[in-house]
C-alpha positions as CSV (number, residue, x, y, z in Angstrom):
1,X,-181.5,54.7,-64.8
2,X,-181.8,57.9,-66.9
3,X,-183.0,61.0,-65.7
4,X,-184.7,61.8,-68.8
5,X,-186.6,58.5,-69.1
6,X,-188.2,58.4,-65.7
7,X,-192.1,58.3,-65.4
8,X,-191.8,61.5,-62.9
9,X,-189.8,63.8,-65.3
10,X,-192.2,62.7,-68.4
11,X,-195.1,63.3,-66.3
12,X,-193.6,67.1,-65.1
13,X,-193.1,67.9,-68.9
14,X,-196.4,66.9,-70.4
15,X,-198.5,68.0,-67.8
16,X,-200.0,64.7,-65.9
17,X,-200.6,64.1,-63.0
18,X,-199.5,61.5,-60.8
19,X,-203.0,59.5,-61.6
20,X,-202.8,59.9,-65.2
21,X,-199.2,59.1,-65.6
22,X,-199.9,55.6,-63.8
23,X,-203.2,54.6,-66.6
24,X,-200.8,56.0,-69.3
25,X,-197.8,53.5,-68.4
26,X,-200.2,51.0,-67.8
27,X,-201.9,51.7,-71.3
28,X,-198.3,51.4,-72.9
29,X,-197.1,48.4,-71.1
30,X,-200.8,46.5,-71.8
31,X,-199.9,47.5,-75.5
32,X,-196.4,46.0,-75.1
33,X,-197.7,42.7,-74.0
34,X,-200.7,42.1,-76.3
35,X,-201.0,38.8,-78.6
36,X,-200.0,39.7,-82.3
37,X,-201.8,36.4,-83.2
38,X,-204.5,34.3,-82.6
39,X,-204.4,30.6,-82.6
40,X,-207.9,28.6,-83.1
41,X,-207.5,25.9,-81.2
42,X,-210.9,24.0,-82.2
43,X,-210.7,20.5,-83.8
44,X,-211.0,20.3,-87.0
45,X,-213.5,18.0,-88.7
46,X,-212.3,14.6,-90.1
47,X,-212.9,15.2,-93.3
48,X,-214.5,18.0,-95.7
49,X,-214.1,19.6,-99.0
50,X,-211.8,22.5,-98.1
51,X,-209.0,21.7,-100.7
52,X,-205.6,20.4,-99.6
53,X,-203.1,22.9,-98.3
54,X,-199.7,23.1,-100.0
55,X,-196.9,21.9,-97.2
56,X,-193.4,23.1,-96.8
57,X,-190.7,21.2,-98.0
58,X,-191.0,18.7,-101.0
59,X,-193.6,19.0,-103.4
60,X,-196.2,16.2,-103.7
61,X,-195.3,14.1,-106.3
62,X,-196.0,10.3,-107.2
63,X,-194.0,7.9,-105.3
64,X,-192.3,7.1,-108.6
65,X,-191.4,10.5,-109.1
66,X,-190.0,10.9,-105.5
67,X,-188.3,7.8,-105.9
68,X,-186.2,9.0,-109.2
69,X,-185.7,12.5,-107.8
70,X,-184.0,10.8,-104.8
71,X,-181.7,8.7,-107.1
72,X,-181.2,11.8,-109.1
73,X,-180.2,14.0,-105.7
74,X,-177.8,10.6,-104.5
75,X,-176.2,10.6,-108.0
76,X,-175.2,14.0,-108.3
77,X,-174.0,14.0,-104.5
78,X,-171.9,11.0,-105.5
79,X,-170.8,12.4,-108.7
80,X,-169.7,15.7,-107.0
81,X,-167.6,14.3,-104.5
82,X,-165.8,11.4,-107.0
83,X,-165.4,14.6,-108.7
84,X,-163.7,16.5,-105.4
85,X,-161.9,14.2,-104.6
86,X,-160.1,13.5,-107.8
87,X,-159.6,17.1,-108.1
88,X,-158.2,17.4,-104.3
89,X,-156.0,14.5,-105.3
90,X,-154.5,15.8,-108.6
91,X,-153.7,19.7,-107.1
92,X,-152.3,18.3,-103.7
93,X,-149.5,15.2,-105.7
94,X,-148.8,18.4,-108.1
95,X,-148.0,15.0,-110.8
96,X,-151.1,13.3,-110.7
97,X,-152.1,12.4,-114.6
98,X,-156.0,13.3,-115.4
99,X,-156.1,10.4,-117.3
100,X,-155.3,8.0,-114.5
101,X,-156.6,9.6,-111.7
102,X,-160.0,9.3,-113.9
103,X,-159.4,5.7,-114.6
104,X,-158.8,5.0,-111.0
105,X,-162.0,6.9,-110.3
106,X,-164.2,5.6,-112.8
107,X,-163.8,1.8,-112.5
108,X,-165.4,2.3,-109.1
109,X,-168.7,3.8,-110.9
110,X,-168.5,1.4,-114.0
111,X,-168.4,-1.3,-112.0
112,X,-171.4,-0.6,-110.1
113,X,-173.0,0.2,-113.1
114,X,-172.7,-2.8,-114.1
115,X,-173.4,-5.1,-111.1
116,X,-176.4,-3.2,-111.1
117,X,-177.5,-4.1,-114.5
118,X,-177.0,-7.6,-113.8
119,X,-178.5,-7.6,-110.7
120,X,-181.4,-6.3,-112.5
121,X,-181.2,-8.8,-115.4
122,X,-180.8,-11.8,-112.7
123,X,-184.3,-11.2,-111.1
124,X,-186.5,-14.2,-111.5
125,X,-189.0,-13.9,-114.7
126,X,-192.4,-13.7,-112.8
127,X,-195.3,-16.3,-112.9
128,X,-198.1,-15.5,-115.3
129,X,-201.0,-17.6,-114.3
130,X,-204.4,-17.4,-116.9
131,X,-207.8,-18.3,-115.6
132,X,-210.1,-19.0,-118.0
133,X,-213.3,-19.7,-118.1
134,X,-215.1,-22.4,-120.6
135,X,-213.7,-24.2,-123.2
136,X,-210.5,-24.1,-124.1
137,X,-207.9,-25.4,-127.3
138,X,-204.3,-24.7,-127.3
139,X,-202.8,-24.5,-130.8
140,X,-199.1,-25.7,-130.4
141,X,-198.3,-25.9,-134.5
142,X,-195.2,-23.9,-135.1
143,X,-194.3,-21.7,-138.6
144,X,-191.3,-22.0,-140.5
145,X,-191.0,-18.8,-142.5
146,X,-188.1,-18.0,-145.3
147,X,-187.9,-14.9,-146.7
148,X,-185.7,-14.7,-150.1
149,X,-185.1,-12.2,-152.9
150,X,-184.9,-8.7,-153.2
151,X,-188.2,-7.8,-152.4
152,X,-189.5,-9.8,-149.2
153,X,-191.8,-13.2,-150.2
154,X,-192.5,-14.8,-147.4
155,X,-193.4,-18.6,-147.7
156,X,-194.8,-19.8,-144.4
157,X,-194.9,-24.0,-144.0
158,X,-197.0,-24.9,-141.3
């Protein structure tokens, strides 16, 4: 250890004595070691009308809204790595044509655009039950309707 930095040599210069250089170390070192915070450790009640504290991390948002900022996160991911990779491709062959290399990377995506859309389209048309309640007449007459001319006439033939 230092000469300079030992309790006897401060103690010489500023005048304590052996007693008063012990409580002032002790003061400093107690100072050293005291909490900075304070946790509150009590339970909180199950339910009051303190409003809602803001958490880290996502925003709340609807679950529609999460849902579509998910598929807008994956979609970009994807698009930026199709994207990396094409460009990886085309500077490492030195000969790669842009207009292939986007063909050969696009199908991939149009094609899963697609089985998408029919997969969508291919979804059973849901029941629609009505319930109702007294008397009830179903009209099943169906209109013939011809529109002619210039301006629209209509003529409607039951």
């Amino acid at each position: 250890m230092y000469s300079d930095t030992t309790l006897e040599s401060v103690a010489v210069s500023a005048g304590l004595s052996e007693v008063q250089a012990e409580t002032e170390a002790r003061r400093i070192i107690a100072d050293a070691y005291r909490p900075t915070a304070y946790r509150d450790d009590t339970p909180l009640p199950a339910h009051g009308d303190a409003p809602a504290v803001v958490q880290p991390g996502r925003p709340p948002m609807s679950q529609g809204a999460t849902d579509a900022s998910v598929l807008l996160l994956a979609g970009g991911t994807t698009t930026v790595m199709v994207g990396g990779t094409a460009a990886v491709l085309m500077y490492v062959s030195q000969f790669a044509d842009p207009i292939v290399c986007g063909l050969v990377f696009g199908a991939p995506t149009a094609l899963v655009l697609a089985l998408a859309r029919l997969a969508k389209r291919a979804k059973p048309a849901p029941d629609i039950h009505h319930h109702y309640q007294g008397p009830v007449h179903q009209d099943r007459r169906t209109v013939h309707s011809r529109t002619t001319g210039v301006w629209a006439r209509n003529t409607n033939q039951p």
